[in-house]
C-alpha positions as CSV (number, residue, x, y, z in Angstrom):
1,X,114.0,109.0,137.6
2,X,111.5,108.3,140.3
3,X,111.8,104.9,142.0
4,X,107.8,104.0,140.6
5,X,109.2,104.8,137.0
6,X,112.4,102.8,137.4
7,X,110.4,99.8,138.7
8,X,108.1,99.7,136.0
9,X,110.9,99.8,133.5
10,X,111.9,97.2,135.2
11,X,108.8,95.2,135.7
12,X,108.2,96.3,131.3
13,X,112.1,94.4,131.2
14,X,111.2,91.7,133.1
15,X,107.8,91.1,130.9
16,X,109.7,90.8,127.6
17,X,112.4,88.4,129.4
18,X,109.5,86.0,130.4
19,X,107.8,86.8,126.9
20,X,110.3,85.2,124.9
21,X,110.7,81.7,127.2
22,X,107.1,80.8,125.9
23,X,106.0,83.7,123.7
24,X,102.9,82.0,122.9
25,X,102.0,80.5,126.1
26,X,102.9,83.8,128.0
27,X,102.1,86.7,125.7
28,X,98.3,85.1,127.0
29,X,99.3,84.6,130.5
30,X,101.0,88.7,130.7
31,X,97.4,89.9,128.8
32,X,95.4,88.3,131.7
33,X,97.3,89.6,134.1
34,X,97.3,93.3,131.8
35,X,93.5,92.4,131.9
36,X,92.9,92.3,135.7
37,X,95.2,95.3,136.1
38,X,93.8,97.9,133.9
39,X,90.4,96.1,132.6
40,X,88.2,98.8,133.8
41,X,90.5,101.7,132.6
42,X,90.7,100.4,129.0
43,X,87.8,98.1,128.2
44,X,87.7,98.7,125.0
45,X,91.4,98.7,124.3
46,X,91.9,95.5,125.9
47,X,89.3,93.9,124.3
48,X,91.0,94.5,120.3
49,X,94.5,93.7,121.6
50,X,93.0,90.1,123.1
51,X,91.1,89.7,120.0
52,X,94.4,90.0,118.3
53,X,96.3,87.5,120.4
54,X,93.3,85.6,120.4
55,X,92.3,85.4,117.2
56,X,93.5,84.0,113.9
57,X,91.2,86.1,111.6
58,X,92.2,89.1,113.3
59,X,95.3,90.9,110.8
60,X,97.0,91.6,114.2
61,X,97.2,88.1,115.1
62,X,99.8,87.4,112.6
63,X,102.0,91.1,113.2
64,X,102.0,90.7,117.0
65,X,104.2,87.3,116.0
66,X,106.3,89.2,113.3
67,X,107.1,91.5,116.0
68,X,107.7,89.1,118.6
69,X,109.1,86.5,116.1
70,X,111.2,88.8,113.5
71,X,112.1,91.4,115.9
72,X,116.0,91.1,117.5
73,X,114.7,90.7,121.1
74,X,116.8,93.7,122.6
75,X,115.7,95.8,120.2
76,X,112.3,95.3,120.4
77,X,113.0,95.9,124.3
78,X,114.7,99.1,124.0
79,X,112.0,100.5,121.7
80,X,109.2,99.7,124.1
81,X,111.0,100.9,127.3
82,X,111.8,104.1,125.7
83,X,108.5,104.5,124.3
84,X,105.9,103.5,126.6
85,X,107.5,104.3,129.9
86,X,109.9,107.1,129.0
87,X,108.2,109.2,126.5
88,X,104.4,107.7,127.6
89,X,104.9,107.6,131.3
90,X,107.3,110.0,132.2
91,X,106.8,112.5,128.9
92,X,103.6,112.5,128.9
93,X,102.7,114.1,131.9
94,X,105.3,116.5,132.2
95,X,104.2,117.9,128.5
96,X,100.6,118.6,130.0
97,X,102.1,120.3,133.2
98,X,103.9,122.8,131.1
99,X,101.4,123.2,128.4
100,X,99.5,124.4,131.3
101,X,101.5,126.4,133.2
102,X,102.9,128.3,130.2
103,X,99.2,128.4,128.1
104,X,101.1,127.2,125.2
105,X,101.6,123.7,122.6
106,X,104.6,121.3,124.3
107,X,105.0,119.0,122.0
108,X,105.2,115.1,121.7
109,X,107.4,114.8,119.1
110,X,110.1,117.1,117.6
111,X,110.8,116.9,113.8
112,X,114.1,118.3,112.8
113,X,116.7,118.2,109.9
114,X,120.0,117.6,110.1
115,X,120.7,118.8,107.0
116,X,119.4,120.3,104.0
117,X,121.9,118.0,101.9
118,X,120.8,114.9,99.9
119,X,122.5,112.2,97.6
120,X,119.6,112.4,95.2
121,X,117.9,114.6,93.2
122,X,114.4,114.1,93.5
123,X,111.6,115.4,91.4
124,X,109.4,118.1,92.8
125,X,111.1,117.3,96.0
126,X,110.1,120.9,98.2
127,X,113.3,119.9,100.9
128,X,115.8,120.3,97.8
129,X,114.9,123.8,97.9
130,X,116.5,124.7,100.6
131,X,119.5,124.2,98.5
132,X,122.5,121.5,99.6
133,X,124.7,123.7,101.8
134,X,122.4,123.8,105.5
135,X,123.1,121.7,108.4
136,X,122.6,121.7,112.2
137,X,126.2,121.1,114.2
138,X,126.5,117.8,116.5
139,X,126.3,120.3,119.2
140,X,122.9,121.8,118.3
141,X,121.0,118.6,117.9
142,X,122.4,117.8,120.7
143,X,120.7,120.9,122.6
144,X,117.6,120.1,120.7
145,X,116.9,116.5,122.2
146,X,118.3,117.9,125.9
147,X,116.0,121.2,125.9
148,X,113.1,118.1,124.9
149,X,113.9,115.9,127.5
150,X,113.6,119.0,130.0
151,X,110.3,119.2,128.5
152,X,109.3,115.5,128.3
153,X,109.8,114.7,124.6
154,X,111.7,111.1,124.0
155,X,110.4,111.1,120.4
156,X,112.8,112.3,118.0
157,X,112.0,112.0,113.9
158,X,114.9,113.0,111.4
159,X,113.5,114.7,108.0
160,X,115.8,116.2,105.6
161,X,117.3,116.6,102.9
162,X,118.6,113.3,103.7
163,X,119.4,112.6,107.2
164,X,121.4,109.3,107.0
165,X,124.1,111.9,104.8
166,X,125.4,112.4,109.3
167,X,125.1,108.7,109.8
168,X,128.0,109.4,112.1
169,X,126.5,111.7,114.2
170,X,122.8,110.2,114.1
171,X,124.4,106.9,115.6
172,X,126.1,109.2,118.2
173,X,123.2,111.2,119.2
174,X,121.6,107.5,119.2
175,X,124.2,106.5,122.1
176,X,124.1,109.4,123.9
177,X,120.3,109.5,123.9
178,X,119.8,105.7,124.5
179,X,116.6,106.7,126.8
180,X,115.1,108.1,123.4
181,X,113.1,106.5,120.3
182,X,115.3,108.1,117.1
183,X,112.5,107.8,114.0
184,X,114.2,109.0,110.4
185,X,112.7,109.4,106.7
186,X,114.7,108.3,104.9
187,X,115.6,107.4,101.3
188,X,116.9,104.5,102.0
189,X,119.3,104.4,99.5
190,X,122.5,105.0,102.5
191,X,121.3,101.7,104.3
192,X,124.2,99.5,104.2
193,X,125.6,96.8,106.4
194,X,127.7,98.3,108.4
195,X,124.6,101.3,109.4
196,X,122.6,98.2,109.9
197,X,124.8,96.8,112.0
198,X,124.9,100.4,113.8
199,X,121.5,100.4,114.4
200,X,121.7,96.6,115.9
201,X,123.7,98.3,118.6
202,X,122.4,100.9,119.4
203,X,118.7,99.8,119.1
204,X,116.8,103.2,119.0
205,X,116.7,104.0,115.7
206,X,114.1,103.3,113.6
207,X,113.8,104.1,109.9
208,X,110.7,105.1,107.4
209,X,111.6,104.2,104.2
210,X,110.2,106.7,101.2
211,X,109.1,104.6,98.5
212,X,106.6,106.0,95.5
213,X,105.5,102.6,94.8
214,X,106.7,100.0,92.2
215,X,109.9,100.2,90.2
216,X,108.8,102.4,87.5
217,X,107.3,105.3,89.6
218,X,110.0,105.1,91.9
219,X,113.0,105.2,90.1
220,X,111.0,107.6,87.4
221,X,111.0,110.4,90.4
222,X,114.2,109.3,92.5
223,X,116.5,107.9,89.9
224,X,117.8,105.3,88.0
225,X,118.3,102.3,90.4
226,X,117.1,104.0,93.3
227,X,113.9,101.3,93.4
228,X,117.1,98.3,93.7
229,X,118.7,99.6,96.6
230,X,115.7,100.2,98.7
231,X,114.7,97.0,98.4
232,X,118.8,95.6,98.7
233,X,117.8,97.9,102.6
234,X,115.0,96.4,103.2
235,X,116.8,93.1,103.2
236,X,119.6,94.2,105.2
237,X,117.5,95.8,107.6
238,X,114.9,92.4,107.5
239,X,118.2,90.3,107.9
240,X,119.0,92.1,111.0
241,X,115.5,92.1,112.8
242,X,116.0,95.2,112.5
243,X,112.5,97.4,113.2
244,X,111.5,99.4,110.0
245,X,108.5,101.2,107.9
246,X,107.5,102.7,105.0
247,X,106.6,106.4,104.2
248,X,104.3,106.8,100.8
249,X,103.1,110.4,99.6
250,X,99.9,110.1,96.9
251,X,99.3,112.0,94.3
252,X,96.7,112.2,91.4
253,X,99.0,110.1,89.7
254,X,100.0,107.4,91.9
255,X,97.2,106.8,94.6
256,X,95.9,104.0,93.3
257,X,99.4,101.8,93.0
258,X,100.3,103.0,96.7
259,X,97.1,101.8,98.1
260,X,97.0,98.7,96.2
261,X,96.8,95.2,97.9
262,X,99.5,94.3,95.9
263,X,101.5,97.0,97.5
264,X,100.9,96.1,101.1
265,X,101.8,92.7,100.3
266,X,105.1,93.4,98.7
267,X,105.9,95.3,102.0
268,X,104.3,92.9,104.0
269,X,106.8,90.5,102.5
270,X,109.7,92.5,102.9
271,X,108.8,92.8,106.8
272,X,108.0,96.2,107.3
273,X,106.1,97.1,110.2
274,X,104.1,100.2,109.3
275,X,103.7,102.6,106.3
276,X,103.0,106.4,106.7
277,X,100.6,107.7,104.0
278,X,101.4,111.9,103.4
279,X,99.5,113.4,101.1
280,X,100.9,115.5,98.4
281,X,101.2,119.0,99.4
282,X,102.0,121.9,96.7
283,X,104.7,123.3,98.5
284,X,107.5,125.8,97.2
285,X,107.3,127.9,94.4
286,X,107.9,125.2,92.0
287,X,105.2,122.9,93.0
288,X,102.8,121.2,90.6
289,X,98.9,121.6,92.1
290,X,98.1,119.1,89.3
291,X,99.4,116.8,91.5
292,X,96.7,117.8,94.2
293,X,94.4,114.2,94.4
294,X,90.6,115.5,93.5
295,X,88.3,114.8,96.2
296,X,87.3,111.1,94.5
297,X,90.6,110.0,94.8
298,X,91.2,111.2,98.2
299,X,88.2,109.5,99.1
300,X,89.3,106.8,97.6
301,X,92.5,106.5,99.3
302,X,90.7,106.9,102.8
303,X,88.4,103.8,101.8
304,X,91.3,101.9,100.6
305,X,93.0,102.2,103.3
306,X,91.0,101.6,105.9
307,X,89.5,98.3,104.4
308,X,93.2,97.0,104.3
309,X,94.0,98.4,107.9
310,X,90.9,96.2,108.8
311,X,92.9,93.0,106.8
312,X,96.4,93.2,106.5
313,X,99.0,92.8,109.2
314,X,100.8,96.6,108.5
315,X,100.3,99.2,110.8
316,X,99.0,102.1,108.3
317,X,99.0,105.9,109.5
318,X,97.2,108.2,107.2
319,X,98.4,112.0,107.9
320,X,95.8,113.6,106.4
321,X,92.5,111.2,106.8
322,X,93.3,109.8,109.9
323,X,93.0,113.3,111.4
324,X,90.0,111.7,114.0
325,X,92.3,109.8,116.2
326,X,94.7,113.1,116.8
327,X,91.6,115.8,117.0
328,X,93.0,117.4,114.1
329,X,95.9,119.3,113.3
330,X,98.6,118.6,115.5
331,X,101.3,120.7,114.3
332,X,102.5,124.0,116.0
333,X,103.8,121.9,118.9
334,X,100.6,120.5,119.7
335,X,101.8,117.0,119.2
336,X,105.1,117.9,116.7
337,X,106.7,121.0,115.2
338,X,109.6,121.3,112.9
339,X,113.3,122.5,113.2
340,X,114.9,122.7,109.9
341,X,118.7,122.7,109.1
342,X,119.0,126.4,109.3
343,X,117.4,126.3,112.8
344,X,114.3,128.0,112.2
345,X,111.6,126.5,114.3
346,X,108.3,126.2,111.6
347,X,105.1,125.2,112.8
348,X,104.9,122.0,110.6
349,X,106.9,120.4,108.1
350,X,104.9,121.7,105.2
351,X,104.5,124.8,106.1
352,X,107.9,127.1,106.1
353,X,106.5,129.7,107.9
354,X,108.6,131.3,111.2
355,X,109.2,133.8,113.8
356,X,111.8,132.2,115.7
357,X,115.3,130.2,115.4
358,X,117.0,127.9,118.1
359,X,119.9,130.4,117.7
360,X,118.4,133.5,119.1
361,X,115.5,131.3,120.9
362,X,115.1,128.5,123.3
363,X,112.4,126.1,122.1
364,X,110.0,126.8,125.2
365,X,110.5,130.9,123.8
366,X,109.6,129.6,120.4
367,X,106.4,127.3,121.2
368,X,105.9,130.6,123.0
369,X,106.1,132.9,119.9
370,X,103.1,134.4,118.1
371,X,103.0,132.2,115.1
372,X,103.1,129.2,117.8
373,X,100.5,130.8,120.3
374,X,98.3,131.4,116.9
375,X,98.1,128.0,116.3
376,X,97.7,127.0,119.9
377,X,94.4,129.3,119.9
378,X,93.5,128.5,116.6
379,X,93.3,124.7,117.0
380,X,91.6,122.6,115.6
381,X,90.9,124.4,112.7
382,X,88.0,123.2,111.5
383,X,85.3,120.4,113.7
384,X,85.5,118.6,110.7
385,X,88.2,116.1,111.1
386,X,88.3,115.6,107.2
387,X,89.2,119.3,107.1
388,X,92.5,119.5,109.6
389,X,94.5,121.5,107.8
390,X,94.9,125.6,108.1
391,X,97.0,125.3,104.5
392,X,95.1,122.4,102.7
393,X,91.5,122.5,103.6
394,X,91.3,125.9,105.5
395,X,94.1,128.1,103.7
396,X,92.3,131.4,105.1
397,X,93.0,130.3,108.3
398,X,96.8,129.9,106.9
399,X,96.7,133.4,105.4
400,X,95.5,135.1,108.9
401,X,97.9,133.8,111.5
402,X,100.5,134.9,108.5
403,X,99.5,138.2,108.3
404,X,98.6,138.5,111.9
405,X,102.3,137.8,113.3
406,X,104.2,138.4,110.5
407,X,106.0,135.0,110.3
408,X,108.3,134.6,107.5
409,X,109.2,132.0,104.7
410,X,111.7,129.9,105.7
411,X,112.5,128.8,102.4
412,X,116.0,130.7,101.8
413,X,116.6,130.2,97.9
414,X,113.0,130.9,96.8
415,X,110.7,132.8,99.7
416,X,107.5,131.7,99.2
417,X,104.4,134.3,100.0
418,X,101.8,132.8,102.3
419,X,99.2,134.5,99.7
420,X,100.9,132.2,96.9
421,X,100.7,128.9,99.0
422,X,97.4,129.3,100.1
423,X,96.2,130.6,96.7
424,X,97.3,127.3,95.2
425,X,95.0,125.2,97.9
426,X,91.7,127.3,97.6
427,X,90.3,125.3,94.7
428,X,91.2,122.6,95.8
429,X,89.7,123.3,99.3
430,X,86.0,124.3,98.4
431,X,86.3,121.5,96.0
432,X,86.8,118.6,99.2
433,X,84.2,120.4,101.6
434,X,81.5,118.8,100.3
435,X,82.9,115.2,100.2
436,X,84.6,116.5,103.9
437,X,80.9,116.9,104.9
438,X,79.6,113.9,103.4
439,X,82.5,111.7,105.3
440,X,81.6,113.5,108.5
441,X,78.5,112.7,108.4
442,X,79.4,109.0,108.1
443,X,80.6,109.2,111.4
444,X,78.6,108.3,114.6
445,X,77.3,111.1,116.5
446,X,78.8,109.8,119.8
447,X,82.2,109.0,118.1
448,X,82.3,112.9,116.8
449,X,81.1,113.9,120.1
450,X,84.1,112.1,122.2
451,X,87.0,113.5,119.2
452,X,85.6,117.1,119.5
453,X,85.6,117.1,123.5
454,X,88.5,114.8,124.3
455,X,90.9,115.1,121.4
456,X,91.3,118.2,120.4
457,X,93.6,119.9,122.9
């Protein structure tokens, strides 16, 4: 570490330490001096996050003081260091000097399961068919995060199966990585005290809770019970000031429960910090495309959510509609790829399509791959940022870079063809371009003019 990036650790240490003597009195006195430093940089920027301190109206107001309030103070610390100087400051940059020196995606983030196991048995759940028996060793996750950090990457986020079924090694990986933010969907259901009190110690782990909505949806899909102990989790985790979220996928069925105010005030309540909208994808040969929201509902989730972005104090992420703020797709390593629990590096987590495992590959050889250098080229996908997707909203594009390099399904019980995937998104494609188009146009010219040119590479 350089000595400019270990004094601005420092100096980021030293701002929390005098944060918390007078967090009201200083968080105002380190934003003016934030202000003077980097007004002209980030006018903009600066001027929502003052509002926010600033401002009592502003939903922000209230979560910057649940963070600085209901947050374990180290914690909170660690997170940030490791976040905005490690994988911001010092990731950041060396991810662009590869990407173009090699003419390929380096990734932000790396996605990976530790195992294909799980302790439930969820319905229509695509990870369960990978079957129960798949798991990445201690040793190879281990390689994972190092081969990262060669490339930049501090971001680490745990899918499954169910990761927490390793809670052993996740907290180990979490001490031997302690320069890293460890992110994990999870169901929840494997939070106990004594993880809780894990996590408390080793302070870079940060769970997303998968929730389907109330009680009856939740337990209806996930099991009997299964609705109780999240929320028994949620407690332990809140007790703790402990740093946690939410992850919701909507359907045809359950959009409107998920994206109701009543919803994001139960989680408000619980003291989550952010919630993670997916939207259904009809993945795996058993998939149900009934499930597939028609383009009113999807529109109606996008509305939804962004009025109660604009009120309530939850940090809400939107995978699908939210595609703007990334430039579109960002899978194939362009901000994230996915390494499942057989090693196989896919391009994203919905799409089990590869031409390369961490066995026979290094990850710079895979992100180096065909499939990977198709999607490199091939990004973004579409101009329309309503329309990211080369499976959902594009599936020809899907169906080419397929064909072209001769990836394979990754799924090892039931192979799925690309031609079947895709076949079950091309309704439901040419039935959202029009409402795409109509959204698009919504936008200002200048703001589609500044995603396409500085966003989408």
């Amino acid at each position: 570490m350089s000595v400019s990036t270990t004094m601005k650790k420092f100096g980021l240490e030293q701002a929390f330490n005098y944060l918390y003597k007078d967090p009201e009195k200083n968080m105002r006195k380190l934003f003016s001096w934030a202000e003077k430093y980097a007004g002209k940089m980030y006018p903009n920027q600066l001027a929502q996050v003052k509002d926010a301190i600033e401002n009592p109206e502003n939903p922000y107001y209230r979560y910057i003081r649940h963070l600085i309030g209901d947050v374990d103070q180290e914690v909170l610390k660690t997170v940030a260091v490791n976040f905005f100087i490690n994988e911001n400051m010092i990731g950041w940059p060396k991810q662009q000097e590869l990407k173009e020196k090699y003419n390929c995606n380096i990734p932000w983030t790396i996605l990976l399961d530790p195992t294909s196991a799980c302790n439930l048995h969820c319905t229509g759940c695509w990870a369960a068919e990978y079957g129960n028996k798949l798991n990445l060793s201690f040793d190879e996750i281990d390689d994972i995060i190092r081969q990262g950090k060669d490339m930049g990457v501090y971001m680490y986020i745990y899918t499954g199966g169910e990761p927490l079924v390793r809670k052993a090694d996740i907290i180990r990986l979490c001490e031997k990585h302690d320069d890293c933010v460890f992110l994990c969907f999870t169901n929840g259901t494997l939070i106990d005290e004594a993880f809780a009190d894990d996590m408390l110690r080793v302070k870079n782990f940060v769970p997303a809770i998968s929730l389907e909505g109330f009680q009856e949806p939740t337990d209806s899909r996930r099991g009997q019970g299964v609705f109780d102990k999240v929320i028994r989790a949620m407690d332990i985790l809140r007790e703790r000031k402990l740093i946690y979220g939410i992850s919701s996928c909507y359907t045809s069925v359950n959009y409107e429960s998920i994206t109701s105010e009543e919803y994001f005030d139960m989680l408000i309540e619980k003291g989550a910090y952010f919630i993670w909208y997916f939207h259904y994808m009809p993945v795996g040969n058993d998939a149900a495309p009934e499930l597939l929201p028609n383009p009113e509902q999807r529109e109606a989730v996008y509305r939804r959510l962004r009025d109660l972005r604009g009120r309530k104090p939850l940090f809400t992420m939107d995978f699908q509609n939210d595609a703007e703020y990334v430039g579109g797709c960002i899978a194939g390593g362009r901000r994230y790829f996915h390494i499942n629990a057989n090693g196989d590096m896919d391009p994203c987590v919905f799409i089990h399509y590869s031409d390369s495992n961490i066995r026979e590959k290094t990850i710079l050889e895979g992100l180096r791959s065909p499939l990977f250098q198709a999607y490199h080229d091939g990004q973004p996908f579409n101009d329309n940022m309503f329309q990211p997707c080369p499976m959902l909203e594009n599936p020809h594009k899907l169906r080419g870079m397929i064909e072209k390099t001769g990836a394979k399904s990754t799924d090892l019980q039931s192979p799925e063809s690309a031609e079947h995937l895709c076949g079950k998104c091309d309704h439901y494609a040419e039935c959202w371009q029009g409402k795409a188009e109509q959204l698009w146009d919504e936008i200002p010219e200048e703001r589609k003019a500044y995603v396409l040119e500085h966003n989408t590479k």
